[in-house]
C-alpha positions as CSV (number, residue, x, y, z in Angstrom):
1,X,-34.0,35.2,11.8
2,X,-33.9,32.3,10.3
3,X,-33.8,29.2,12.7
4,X,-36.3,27.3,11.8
5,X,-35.8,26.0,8.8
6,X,-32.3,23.9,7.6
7,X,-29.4,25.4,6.1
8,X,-30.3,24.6,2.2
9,X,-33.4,26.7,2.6
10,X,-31.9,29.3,4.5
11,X,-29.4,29.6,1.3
12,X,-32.4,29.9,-0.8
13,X,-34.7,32.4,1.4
14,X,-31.3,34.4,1.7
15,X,-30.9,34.7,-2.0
16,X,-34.6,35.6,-3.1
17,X,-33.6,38.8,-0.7
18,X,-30.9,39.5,-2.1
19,X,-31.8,39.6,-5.4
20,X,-34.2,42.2,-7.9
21,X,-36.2,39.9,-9.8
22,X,-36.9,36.7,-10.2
23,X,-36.8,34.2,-13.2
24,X,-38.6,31.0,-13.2
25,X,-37.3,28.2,-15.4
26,X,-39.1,25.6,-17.2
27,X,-39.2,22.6,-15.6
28,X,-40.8,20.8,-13.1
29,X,-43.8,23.2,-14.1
30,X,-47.5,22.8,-13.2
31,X,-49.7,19.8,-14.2
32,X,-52.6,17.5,-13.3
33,X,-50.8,14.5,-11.5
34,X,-53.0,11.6,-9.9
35,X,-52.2,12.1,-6.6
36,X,-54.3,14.3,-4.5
37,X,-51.9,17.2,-5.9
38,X,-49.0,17.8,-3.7
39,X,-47.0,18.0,-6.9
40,X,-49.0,21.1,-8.4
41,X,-48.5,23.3,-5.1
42,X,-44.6,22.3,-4.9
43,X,-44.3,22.9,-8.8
44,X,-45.5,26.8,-8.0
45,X,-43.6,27.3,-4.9
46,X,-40.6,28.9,-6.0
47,X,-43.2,31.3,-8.1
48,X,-45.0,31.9,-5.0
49,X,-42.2,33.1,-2.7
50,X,-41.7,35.3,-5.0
51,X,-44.9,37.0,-5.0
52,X,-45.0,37.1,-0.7
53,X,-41.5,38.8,-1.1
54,X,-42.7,41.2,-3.6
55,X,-40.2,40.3,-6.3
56,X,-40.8,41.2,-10.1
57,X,-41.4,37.4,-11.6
58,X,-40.9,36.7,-15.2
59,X,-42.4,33.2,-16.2
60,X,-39.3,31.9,-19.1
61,X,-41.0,30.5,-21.6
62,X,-42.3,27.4,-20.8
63,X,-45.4,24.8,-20.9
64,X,-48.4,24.3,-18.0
65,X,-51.3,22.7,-18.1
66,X,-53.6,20.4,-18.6
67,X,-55.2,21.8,-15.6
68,X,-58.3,18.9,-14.7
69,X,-59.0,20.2,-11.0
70,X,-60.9,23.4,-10.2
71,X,-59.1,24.1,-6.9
72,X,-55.9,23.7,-9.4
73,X,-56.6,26.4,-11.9
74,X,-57.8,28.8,-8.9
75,X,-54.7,28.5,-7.7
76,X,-52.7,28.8,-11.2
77,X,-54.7,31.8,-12.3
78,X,-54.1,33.2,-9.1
79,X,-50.5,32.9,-8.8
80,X,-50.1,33.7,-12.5
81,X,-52.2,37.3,-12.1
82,X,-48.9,38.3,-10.0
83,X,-46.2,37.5,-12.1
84,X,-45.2,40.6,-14.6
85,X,-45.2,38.4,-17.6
86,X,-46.3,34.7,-18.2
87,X,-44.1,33.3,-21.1
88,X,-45.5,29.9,-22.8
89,X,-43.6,27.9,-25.6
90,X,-46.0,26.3,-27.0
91,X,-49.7,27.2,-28.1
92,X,-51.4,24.2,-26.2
93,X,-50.0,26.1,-22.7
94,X,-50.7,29.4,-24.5
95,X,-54.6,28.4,-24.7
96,X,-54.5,27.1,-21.5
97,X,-53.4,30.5,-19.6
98,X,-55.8,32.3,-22.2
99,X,-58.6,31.1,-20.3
100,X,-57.6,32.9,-17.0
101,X,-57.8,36.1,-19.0
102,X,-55.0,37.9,-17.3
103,X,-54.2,41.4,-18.2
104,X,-53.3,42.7,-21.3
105,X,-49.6,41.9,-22.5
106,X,-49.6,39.4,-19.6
107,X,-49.6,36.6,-21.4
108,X,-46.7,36.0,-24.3
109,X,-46.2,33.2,-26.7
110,X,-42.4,32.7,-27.4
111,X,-40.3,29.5,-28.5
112,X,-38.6,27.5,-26.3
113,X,-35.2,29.2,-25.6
114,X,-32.9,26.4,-26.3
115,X,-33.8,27.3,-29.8
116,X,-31.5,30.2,-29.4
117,X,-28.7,27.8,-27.2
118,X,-25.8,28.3,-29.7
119,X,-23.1,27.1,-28.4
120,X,-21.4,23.9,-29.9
121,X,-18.7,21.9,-29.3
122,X,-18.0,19.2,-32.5
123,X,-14.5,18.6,-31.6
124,X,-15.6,17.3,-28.1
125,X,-18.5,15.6,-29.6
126,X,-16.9,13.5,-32.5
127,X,-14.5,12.2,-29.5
128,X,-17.3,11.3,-27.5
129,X,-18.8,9.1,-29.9
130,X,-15.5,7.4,-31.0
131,X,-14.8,6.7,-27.4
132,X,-18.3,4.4,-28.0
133,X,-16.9,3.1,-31.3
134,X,-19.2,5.4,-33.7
135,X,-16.5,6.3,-36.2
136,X,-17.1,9.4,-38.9
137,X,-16.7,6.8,-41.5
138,X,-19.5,4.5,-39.9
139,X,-22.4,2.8,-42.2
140,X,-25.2,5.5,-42.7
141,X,-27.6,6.0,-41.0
142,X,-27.3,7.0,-38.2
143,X,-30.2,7.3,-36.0
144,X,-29.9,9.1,-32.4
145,X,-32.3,8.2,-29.7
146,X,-33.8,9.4,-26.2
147,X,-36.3,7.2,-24.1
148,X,-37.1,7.6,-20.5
149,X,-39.0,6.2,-18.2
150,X,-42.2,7.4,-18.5
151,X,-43.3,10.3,-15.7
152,X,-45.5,9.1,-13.2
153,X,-48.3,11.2,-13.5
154,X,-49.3,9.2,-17.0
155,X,-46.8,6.1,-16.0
156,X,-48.3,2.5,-16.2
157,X,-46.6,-0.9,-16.5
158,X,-48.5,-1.5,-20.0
159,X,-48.3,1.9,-21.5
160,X,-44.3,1.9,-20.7
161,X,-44.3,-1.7,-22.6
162,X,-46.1,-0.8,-25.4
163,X,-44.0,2.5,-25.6
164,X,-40.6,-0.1,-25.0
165,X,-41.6,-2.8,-27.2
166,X,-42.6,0.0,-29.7
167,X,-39.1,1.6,-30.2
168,X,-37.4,-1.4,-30.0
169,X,-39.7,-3.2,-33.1
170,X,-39.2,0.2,-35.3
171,X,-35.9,0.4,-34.9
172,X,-35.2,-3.1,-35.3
173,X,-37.1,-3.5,-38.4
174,X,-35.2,0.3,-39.6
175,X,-31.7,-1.3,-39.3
176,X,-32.8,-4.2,-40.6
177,X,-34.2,-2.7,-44.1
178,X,-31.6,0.2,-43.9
179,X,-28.5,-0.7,-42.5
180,X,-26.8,1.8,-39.8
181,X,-26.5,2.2,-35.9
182,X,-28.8,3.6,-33.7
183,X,-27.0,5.6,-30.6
184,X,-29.3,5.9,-27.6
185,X,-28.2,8.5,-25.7
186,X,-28.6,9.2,-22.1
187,X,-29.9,13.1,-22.6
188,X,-30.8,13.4,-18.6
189,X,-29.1,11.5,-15.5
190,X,-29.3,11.3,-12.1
191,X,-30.3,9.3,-9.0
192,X,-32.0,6.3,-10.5
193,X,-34.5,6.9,-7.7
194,X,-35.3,10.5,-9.7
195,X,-34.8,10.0,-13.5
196,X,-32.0,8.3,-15.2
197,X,-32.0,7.9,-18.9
198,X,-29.9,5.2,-18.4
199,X,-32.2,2.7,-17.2
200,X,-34.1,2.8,-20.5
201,X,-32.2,3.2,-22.4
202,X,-30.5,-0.4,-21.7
203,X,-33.7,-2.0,-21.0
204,X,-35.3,-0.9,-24.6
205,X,-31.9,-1.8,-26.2
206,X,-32.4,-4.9,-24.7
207,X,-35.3,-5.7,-27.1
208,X,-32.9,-5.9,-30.0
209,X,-31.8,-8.5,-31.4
210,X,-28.9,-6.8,-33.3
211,X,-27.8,-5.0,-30.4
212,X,-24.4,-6.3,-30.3
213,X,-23.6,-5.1,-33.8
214,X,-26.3,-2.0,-34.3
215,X,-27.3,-0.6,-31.2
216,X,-24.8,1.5,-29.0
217,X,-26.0,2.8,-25.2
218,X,-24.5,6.0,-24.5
219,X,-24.2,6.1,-20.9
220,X,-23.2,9.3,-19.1
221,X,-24.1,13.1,-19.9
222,X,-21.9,15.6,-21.2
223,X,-22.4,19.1,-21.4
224,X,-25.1,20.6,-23.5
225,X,-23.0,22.0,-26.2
226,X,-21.4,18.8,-26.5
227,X,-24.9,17.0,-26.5
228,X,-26.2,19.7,-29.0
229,X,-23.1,18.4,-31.5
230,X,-23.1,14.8,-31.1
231,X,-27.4,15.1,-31.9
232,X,-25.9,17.2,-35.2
233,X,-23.8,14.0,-36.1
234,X,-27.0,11.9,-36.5
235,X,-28.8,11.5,-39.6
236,X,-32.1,11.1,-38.4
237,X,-33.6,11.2,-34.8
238,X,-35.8,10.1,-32.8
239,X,-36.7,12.0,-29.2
240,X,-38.8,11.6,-26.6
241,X,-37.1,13.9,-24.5
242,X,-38.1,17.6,-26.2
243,X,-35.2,19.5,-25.5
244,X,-32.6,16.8,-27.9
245,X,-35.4,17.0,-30.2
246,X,-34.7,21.1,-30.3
247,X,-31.2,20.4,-30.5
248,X,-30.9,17.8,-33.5
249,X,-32.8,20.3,-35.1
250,X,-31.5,23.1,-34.7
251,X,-28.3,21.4,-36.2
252,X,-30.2,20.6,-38.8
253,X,-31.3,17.0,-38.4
254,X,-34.7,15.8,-39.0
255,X,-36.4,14.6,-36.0
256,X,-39.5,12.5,-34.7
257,X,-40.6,13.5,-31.6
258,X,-42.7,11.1,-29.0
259,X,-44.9,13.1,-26.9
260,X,-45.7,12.0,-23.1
261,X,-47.4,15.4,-22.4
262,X,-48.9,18.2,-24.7
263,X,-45.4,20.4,-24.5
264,X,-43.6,18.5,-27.4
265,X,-47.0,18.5,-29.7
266,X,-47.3,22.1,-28.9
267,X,-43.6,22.5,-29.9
268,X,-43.6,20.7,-33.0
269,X,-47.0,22.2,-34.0
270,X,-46.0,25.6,-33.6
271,X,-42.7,24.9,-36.0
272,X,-45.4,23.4,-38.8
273,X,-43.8,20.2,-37.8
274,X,-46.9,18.3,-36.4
275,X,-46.9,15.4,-39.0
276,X,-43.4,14.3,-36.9
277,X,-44.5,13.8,-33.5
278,X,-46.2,10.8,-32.4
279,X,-48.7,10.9,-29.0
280,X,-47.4,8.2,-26.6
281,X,-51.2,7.1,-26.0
282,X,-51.0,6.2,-29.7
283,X,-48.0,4.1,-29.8
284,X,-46.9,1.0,-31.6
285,X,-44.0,-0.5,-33.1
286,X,-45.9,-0.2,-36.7
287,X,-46.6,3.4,-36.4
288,X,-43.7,4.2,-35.7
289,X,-41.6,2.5,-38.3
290,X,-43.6,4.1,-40.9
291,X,-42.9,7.3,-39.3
292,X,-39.2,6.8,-39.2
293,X,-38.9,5.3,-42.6
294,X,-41.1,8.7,-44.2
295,X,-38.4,10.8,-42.3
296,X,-35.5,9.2,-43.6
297,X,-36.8,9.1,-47.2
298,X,-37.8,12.6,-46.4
299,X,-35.1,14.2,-45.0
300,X,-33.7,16.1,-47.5
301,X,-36.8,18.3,-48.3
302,X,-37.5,18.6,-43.9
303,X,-33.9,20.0,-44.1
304,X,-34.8,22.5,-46.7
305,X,-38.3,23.2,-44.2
306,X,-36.3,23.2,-41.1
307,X,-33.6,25.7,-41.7
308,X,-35.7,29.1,-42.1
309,X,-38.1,27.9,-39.2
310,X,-35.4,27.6,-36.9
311,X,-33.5,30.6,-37.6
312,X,-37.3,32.1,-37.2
313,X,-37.6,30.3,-33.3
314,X,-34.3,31.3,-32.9
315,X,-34.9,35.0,-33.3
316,X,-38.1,34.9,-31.6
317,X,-36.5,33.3,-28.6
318,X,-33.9,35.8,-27.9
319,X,-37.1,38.1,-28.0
320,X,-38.0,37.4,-25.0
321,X,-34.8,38.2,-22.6
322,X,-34.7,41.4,-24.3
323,X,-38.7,42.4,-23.4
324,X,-37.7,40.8,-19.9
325,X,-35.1,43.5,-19.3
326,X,-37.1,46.2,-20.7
327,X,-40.0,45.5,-19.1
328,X,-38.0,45.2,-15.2
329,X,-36.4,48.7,-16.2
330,X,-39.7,50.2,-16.3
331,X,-41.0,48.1,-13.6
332,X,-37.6,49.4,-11.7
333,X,-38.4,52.7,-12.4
334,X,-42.5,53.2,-11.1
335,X,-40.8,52.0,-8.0
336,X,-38.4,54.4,-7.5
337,X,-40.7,57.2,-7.7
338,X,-41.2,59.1,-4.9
């Protein structure tokens, strides 16, 4: 039946027929890139093999958009009008999907689900960073980090420098007025063909002077419960990356998010948290110090703000696997009638 196509999609085509319903993840999910918009179509094809094998989709909550392309949203609104329920995380996405008016109760604002991840692991996680030499009894503060290389749809070689060079300066100057380490941590690996956290990592730590005393590169990934705890052990952080931004605070450490696309604004907005998130477009070394050094002098009081919202996101999040289920029971039960 299946001959023509290699063995890793036969796996895959063999599972979406075996299965009831299918959940789509956030991810790689649908955006404006500047190509001619390959990227969009493969971002919706696991969605879309959905809908031609007639499976019950559930969009996760997660972000989409900005849509620039007519042909684009045609296609979005198109393949969103046949999933059972369209989840976004954020209210930017939320907006966005808005404007296709799907059907009532379509459409759902819910937080990210990591804000319900709670699974920890501080054992594993205080071992982790003394294997890097970051001791309990280390100098305060402590600031943790994530930087990536910056996607390609928005990547170019003077917005990554400015976004480099602007790290590097704040913290610099922060350890330099406040004493402490900042741990850059590598939140996602892989091929460094595909996206490595790695790479800048290194090449931002670079920058820094006091990088032999102050600045420690945390090379490899761990586990997220073990990522989750070793984000609790910082004072302060600074993310880039949206998801150890959730994490640090959802341990309670106030964060300062750098936003590449509208997902983390969205995020941080919908928490009451947008004075802490800083558009990459708007970057520079001075902002950014002055936004670090207002969160560290204000951390006490965002910790008192922080708590009751995230137990709030939390709650919401867990939400929205319990109206999945309920709404596939009823689903599962118009088609069993005769």
């Amino acid at each position: 039946m299946f001959f023509f196509i290699n063995q890793h999609h036969k796996e895959l085509l063999t599972a979406y027929l075996k299965y009831d319903l299918i959940l789509s993840a956030p991810g790689n999910y649908p955006v404006t890139s500047a190509s001619i918009g390959l990227p969009f179509v493969i971002s919706l094809f696991s969605i879309i093999l959905g809908i031609i094998l007639d499976k019950p989709i559930y969009l996760l909550p997660q972000s989409i958009g900005p849509i620039r392309r007519a042909r684009e949203r045609i296609l979005l609104k198109w393949v969103l009008s046949k999933c059972n329920l369209v989840m976004l995380r954020e209210p930017i996405s939320y907006k966005t999907v808005q404007d296709f008016k799907l059907a009532k109760g379509q459409c759902l604002l819910f937080p990210d689900l990591a804000f319900d991840y709670s699974e920890t692991s501080p054992g594993e996680a205080q071992r982790w960073l003394s294997s890097h030499g970051i001791q309990s009894g280390d100098p305060k503060p402590l600031i943790g980090i994530t930087s990536i290389d910056l996607p390609q749809k928005i990547r170019n070689p003077d917005l990554q420098m400015r976004y480099d060079t602007a790290i590097a300066g704040a913290v610099s100057r922060f350890i330099k007025n406040y004493g402490g380490k900042a741990v850059f941590f590598t939140h996602v690996s892989g091929s460094p063909y595909v996206t490595n956290d790695q790479i800048s990592a290194e090449r931002i730590a670079s920058l820094i002077p006091e990088r032999s005393s102050s600045i420690v590169v945390i090379e490899k990934t761990r586990k997220p419960s073990i990522h989750k705890s070793a984000y609790g052990l910082m004072d302060i952080f600074l993310g880039t990356r949206m998801h150890s931004n959730i994490f640090a605070m959802v341990e309670g450490v106030p964060s300062l998010a750098i936003a590449y696309f509208p997902k983390s604004t969205g995020i941080m907005e919908m928490l009451g948290l947008g004075r802490w998130v800083i558009d990459v477009q708007d970057i520079n070394a001075s902002l950014l110090y002055e936004r670090l050094e207002e969160l560290w002098k204000q951390r006490k009081s965002f910790k008192k703000v922080l708590e009751p919202k995230i137990s709030q996101a939390a709650r919401e999040a867990a939400k929205a696997v319990e109206l999945i289920a309920d709404d596939f029971h009823m689903f599962a039960k118009t088609k069993t009638k005769p």
